[in-house]
N, C-alpha and C positions, 0 to 999 in steps of 0.2 A: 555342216555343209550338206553332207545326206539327208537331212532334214529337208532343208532351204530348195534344195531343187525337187525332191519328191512332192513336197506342198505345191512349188510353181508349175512344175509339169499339169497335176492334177487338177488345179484353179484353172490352166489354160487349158486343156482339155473339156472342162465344165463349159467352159467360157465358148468355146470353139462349138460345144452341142447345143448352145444359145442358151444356157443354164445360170442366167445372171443372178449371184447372191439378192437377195431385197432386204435382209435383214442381217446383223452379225452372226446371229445364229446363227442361217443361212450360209451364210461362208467358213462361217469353224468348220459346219459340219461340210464342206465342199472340200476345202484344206487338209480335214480330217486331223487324226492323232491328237484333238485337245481333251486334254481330262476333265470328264464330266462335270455339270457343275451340282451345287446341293438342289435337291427339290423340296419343297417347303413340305409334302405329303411325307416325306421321310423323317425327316427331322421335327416336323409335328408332334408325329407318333413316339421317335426317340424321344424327347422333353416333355411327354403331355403330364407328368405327374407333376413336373415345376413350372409349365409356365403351357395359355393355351393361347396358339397362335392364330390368325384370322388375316387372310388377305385379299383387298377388292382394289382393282384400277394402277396396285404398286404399291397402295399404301397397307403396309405392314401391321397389326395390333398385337401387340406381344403384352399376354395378360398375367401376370405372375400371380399365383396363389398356393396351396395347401389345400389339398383336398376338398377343391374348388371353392374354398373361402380364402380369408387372407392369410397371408403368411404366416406362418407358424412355427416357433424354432421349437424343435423337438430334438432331445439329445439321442443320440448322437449324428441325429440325419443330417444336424447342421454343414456339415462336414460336407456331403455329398449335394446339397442346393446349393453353397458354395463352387463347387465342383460343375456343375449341370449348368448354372450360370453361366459362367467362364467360357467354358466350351458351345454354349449358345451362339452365345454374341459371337465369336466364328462364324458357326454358322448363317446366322442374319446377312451377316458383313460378307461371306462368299457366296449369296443368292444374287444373280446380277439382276433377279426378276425383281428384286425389295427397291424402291426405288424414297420412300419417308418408313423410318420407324416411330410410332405412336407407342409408345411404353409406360402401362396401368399396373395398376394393381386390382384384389380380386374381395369383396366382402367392403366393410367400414373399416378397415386400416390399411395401410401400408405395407404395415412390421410390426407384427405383435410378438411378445417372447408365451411362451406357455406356462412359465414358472410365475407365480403371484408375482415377484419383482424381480429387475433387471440382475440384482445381485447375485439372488437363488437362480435365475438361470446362469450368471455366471461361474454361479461357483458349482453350477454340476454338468456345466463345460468343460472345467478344467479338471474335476474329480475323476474322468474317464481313464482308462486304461487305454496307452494306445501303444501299436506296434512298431517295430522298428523301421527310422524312416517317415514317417507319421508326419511328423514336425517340417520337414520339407515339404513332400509332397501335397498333405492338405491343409497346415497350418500356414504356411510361405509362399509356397507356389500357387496353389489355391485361391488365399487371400490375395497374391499379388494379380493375378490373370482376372479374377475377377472384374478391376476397376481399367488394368491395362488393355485387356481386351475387346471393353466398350468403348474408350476413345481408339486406340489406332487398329482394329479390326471392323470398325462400322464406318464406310465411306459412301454413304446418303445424310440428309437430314434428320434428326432427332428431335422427338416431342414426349417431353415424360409429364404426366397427368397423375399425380399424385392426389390420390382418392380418400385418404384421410392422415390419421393420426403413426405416427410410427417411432418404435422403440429404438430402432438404428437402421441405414442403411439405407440411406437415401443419396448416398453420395454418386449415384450414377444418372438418377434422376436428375440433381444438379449441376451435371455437367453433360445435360443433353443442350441441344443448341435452344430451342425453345422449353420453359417449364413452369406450368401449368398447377393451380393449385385449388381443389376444393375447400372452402371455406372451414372445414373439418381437420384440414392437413396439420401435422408438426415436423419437424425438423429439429434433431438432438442429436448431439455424440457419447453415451454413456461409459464410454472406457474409461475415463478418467475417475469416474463416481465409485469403478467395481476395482479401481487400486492397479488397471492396465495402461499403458501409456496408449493415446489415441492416437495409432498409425498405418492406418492401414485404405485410407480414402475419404472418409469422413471429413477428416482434418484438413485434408487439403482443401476439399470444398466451400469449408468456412473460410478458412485465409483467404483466398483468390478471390469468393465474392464479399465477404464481408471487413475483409482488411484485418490487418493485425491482432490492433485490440481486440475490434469486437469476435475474432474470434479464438482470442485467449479467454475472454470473458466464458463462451459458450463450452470450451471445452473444460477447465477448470469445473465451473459450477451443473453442467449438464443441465441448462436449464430449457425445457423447450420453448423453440420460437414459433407462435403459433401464425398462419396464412397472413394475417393482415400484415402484420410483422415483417415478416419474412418478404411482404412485397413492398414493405417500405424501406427494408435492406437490399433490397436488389438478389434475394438468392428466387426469388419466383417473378415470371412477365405477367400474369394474372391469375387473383382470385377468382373462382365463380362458387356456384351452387354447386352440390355435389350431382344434381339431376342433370347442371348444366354442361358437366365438365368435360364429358366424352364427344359432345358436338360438339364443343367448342374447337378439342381437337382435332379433331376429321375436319373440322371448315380449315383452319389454319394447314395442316396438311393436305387439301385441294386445291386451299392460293398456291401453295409452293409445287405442287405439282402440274402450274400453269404455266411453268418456266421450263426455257430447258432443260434437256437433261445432264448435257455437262455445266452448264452455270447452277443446278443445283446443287449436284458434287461438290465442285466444284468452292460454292461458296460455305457448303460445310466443313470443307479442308480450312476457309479462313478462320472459321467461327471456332474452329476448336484448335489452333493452332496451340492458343495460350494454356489449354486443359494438357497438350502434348507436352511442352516445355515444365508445365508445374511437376508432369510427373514424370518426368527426364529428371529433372532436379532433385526430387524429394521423396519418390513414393518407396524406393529403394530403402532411403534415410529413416524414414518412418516405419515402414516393415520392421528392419531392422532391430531400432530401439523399441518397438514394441512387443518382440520376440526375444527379445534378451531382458526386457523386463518381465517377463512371463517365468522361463525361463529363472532368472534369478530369486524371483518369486517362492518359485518349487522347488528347490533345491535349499533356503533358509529354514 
């Protein structure tokens, strides 16, 4: 209530010196006492080692790479671009100045692992020594905020532009509202190939777009689905060139930003409703079993 009338006094005070807000900004900062919001120049610089960010007109470019090429799983960094991720998309989703995020990648893949095969980098994933707590915090928590964080922390429009071939971990790209595919791209779940149960977002991505079978098929056999594929299953809205794939985006992200601005919110809250509900239901369930299959793993 101390609140409520110091704001009102202050607003009619502004108002009474003929200080008419023009913009919301404008009036927090009239109201006063609202907590700062993120500046993109800040959280830039905090994230520039996982991901480089670029903003023109609202529309957002969130570039993720490795040592400015592509992704790169290097043990035991994994751990902390896990981490950096997570805690991004926060960030993105509390910038009221982000109005479409555009989300690439950085070189000719996606997701590349750095061990000759999927296997060797898995098995010297799990060979680490880790400290107490470990297994929560960047194994569970980590892996859960990752995927949780991009659907219900980013409340604009979504455009993932997936730039080539990738080893895993494309499951956020597939559950941007629009997704976008270089004629280069792949699409796989390899857990189940390296003897891990596949639960941690992946999975879900397949089920929801490609229905049951086809993606018990996908995860069992770990086989990748390459762009043409993948847009005659519906998990991508267009293949192009990989020269053409970045315009492509930015055009598609200039229609939508010819709309309002609460009917573009707005209609991203519809479009991802179903991504919220899958992982209400299951993303827990999936964690889960595939942490206690880890787990029982390492202990036989």
């Amino acid at each position: 209530m101390t609140f409520t009338v110091r704001a009102g006094r202050r607003v009619a005070m502004a108002l009474e010196d003929g200080k008419v807000a023009q913009t919301l900004k404008d009036w927090q900062a009239q109201v006063g006492r609202f907590v700062a919001q993120p500046r993109l120049e800040d959280y830039a610089e905090q994230y520039a080692e996982f991901c480089v960010l670029d903003r023109h007109d609202g529309i957002l470019e969130a570039r993720l790479h490795s040592d400015g090429g592509s992704v790169t799983v290097h043990d035991p960094e994994w751990y902390a671009v896990h981490n950096a991720w997570g805690r991004l998309w926060q960030e993105v989703g509390r910038d009221p100045e982000n109005e479409v995020l555009i989300l690439t990648g950085s070189g000719s893949d996606w997701f590349r692992p750095s061990a000759p095969t999927v296997q060797e980098q898995n098995e010297s994933l799990h060979s680490l020594q880790r400290p107490p707590d470990h297994a929560y915090e960047h194994a569970y928590h980590d892996g859960t905020k990752l995927v949780e964080n991009f659907v219900f922390n980013i409340d604009i429009p979504t455009i993932a532009a997936v730039n080539g071939p990738s080893a895993a971990h494309t499951e956020f790209a597939l559950m941007c509202d629009l997704t976008l595919a270089a004629e280069t791209a792949t699409f796989m779940d390899p857990h189940f190939l390296v003897g891990v149960v596949p639960g941690d977002g992946q999975q879900l991505a397949f089920q929801e777009l490609l229905g049951a079978k086809r993606a018990a098929y996908h995860l069992y056999t770990g086989q990748p689905i390459d762009a043409r594929t993948a847009l005659e299953l519906g998990l991508v809205n267009e293949v192009v060139a990989p020269a053409d794939l970045m315009p492509r985006a930015r055009e598609l992200a200039a229609m939508i930003m010819e709309r309002p601005r609460t009917a573009r919110r707005l209609t991203h809250a519809v479009i991802q409703r179903p991504w919220k509900r899958r992982l209400v239901d299951d993303l827990g369930y999936g964690m889960a079993h595939e942490m206690f299959a880890i787990a029982a793993a390492r202990s036989s």
